[in-house]
C-alpha positions as CSV (number, residue, x, y, z in Angstrom):
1,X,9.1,-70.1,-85.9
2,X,10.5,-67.3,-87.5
3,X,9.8,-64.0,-86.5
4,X,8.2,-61.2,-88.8
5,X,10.7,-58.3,-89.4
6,X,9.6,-55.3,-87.4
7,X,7.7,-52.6,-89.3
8,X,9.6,-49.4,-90.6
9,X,9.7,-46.2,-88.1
10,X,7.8,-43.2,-90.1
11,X,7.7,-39.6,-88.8
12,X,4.1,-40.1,-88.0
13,X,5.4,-43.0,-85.2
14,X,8.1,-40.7,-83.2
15,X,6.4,-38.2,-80.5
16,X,6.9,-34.9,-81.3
17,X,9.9,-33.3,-79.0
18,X,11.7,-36.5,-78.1
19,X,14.4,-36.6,-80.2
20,X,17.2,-34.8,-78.5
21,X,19.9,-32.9,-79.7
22,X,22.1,-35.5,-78.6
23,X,20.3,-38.3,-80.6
24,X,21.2,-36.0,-83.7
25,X,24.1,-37.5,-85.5
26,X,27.5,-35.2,-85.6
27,X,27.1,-34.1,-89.2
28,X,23.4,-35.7,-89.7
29,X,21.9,-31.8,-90.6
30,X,24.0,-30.7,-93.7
31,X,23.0,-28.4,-96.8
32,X,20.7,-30.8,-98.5
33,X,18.7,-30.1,-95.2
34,X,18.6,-26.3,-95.0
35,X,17.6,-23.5,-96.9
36,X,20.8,-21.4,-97.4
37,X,19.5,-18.8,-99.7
38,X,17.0,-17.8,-97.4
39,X,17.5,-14.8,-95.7
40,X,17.1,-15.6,-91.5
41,X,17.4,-13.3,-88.6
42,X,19.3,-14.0,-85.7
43,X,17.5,-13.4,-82.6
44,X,19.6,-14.7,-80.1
45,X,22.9,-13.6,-78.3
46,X,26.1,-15.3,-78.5
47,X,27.2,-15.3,-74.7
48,X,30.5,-14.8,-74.5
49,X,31.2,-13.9,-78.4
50,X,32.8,-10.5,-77.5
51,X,30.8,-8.9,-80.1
52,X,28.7,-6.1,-80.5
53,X,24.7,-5.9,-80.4
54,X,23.3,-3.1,-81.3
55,X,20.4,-1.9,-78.8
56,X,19.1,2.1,-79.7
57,X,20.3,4.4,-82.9
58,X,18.9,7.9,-83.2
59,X,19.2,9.7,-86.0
60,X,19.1,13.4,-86.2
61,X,17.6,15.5,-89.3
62,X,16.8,19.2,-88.0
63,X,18.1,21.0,-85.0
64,X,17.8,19.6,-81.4
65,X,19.9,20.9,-78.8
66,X,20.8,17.4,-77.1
67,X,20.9,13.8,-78.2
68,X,19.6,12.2,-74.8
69,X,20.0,8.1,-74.6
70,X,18.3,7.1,-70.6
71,X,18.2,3.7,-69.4
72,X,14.8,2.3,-69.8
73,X,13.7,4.8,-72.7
74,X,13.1,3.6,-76.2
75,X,14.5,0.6,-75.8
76,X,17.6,2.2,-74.6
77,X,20.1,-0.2,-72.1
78,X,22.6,1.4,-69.7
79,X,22.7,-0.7,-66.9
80,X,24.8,-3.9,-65.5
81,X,23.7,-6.1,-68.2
82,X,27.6,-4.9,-70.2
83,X,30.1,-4.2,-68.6
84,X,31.0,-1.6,-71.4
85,X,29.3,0.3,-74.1
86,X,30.2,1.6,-77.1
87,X,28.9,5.1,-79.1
88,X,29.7,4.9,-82.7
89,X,28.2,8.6,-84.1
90,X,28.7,9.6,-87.9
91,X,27.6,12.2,-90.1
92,X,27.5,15.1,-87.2
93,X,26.7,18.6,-88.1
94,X,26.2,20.9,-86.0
95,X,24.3,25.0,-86.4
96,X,27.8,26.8,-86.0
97,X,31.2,25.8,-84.9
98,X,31.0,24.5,-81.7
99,X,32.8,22.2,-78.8
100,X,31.5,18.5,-78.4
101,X,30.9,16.4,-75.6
102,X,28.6,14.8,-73.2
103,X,27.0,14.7,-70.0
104,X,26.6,11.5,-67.9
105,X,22.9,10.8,-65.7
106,X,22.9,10.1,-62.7
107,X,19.8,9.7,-59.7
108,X,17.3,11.0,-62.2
109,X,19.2,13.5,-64.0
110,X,21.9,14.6,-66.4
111,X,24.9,16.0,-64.3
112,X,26.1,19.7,-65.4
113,X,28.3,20.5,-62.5
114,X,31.8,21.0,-62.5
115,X,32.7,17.3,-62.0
116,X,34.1,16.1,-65.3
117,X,37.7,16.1,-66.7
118,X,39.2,15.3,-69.9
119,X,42.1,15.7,-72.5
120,X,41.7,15.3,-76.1
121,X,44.6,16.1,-79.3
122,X,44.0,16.7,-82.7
123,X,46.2,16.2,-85.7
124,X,45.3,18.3,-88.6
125,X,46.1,17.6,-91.9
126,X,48.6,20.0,-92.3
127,X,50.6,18.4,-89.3
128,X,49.3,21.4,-86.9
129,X,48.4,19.5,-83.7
130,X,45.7,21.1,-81.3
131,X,45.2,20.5,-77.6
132,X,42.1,20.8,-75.1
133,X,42.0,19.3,-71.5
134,X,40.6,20.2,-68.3
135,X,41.7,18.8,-65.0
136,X,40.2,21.2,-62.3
137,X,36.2,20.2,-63.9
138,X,33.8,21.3,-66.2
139,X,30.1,21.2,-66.7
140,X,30.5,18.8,-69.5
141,X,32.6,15.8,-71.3
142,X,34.6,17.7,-74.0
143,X,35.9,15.1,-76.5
144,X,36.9,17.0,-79.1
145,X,40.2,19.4,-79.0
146,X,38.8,21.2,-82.6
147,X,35.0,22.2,-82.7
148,X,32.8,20.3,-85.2
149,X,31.4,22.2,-88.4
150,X,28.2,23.6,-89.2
151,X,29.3,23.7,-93.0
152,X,26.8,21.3,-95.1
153,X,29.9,18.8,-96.8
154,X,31.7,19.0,-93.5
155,X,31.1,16.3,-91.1
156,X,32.4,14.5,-88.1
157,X,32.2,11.0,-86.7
158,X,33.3,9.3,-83.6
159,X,33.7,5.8,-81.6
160,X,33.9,5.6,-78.1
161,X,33.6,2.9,-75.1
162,X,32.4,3.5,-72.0
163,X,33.5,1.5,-68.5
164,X,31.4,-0.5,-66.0
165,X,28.3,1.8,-65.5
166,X,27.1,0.5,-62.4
167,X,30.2,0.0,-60.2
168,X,30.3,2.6,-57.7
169,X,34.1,2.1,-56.4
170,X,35.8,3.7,-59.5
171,X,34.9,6.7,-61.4
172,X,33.1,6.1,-65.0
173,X,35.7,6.7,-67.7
174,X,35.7,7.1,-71.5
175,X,38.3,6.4,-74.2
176,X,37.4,6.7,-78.1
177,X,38.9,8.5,-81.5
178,X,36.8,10.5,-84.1
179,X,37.9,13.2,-86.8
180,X,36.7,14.1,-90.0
181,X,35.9,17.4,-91.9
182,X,36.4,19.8,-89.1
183,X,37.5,23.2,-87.3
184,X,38.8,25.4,-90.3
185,X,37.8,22.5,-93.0
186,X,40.4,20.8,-92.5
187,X,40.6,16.8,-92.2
188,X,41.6,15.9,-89.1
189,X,41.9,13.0,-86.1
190,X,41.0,13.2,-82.3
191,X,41.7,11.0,-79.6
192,X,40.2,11.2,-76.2
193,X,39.9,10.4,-72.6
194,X,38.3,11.5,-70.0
195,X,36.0,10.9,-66.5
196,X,33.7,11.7,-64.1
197,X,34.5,12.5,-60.7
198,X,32.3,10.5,-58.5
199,X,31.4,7.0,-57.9
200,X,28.0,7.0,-58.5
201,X,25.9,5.1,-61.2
202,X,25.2,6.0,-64.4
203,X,22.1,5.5,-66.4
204,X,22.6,7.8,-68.7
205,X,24.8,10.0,-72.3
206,X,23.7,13.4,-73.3
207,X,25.6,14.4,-76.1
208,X,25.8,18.3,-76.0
209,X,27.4,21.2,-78.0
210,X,29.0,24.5,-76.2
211,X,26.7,26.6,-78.6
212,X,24.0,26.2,-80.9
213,X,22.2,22.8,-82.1
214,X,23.0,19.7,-83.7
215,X,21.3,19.7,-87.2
216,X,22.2,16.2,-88.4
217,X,23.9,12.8,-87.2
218,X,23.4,9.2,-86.5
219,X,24.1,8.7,-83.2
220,X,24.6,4.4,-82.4
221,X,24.3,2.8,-78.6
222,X,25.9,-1.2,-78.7
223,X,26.3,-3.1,-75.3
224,X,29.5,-5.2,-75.8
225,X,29.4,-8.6,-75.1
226,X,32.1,-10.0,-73.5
């Protein structure tokens, strides 16, 4: 005789976890599904998306005389894990007029010997160019050719990338810009490069001032993804 049709499938009958991604429908999950006003976090990474995750920001509001970031410390990464990292820093002031730079780490501690070198120009805005650069070592990073201010309305920003932190057959190397209110008060725009002279890994930024402290700044650590 005639068969009875089979009963309808209800969510109570299907196990939960079996459906697949694959047994999803191209186009099955659409807007009438999902809650777009919501506001959802990412947590993930996109492997591969060449953008930039932000891992550690510190943000300065009375004087310190270094702005340390360490491998391991506060959520702090500086290992293999990027290839490169970026600084992004805004809003720096310092206690007077001073040079700016950093210091890498390396086997426990931040170096201070005469092993960097570096070059950095300036363009003021009224078209008087500045120069800084060391090739025979110093005990620091200088990045800047004009000192940053200590006046309240005067402040300085800067964006920088580091290399391959953990390969030990080239020297680590930087290359950024940065400007803003600066030297004499005038506006003005830097660009950068310099290196240490050794192979060996870094962990590791200090961000450091000839004289003096840094009495404000937000100082930004992203690992780039590509």
């Amino acid at each position: 005789g005639k068969q009875p049709a089979p009963a309808a499938l209800t969510s109570s009958d299907i196990t939960d976890g079996i459906v697949t991604t694959a047994k999803i429908a191209d186009d099955a999950v659409d807007e009438n599904k999902l809650d777009l006003t919501a506001d959802y976090a990412f947590t993930g990474t996109i492997s591969g998306a060449g953008g930039l995750v932000l891992l550690n920001t510190q943000s300065v509001t009375s004087s310190v005389s270094t702005v340390d970031f360490v491998n391991g410390t506060n959520g702090v990464v500086l290992d293999s894990t990027y290839k490169r990292y970026r600084f992004i820093c805004s809003n720096m002031r310092a206690s007077s007029a001073a040079n700016f730079g950093i210091r890498f780490r390396q086997g426990g501690s931040f170096i201070s010997t005469n092993v960097y070198r570096m070059k950095a120009r300036c363009l003021d805005d009224n078209n008087a160019e500045h120069n800084a650069s060391n090739s025979t070592g110093m005990n620091y990073m200088r990045l800047f050719a004009r000192s940053i201010s200590n006046d309240a309305v005067e402040t300085s920003m800067i964006d920088f990338t580091l290399n391959d932190l953990s390969n030990t057959s080239s020297y680590t190397s930087v290359f950024g810009t940065g400007g803003g209110n600066k030297g004499n008060g005038r506006a003005e725009i830097e660009m950068f490069a310099g290196m240490i002279t050794n192979t060996t890994t870094v962990d590791g930024v200090q961000f450091v001032l000839s004289s003096g402290t840094f009495e404000q700044g937000d100082f930004s650590l992203y690992g780039i993804d590509a």
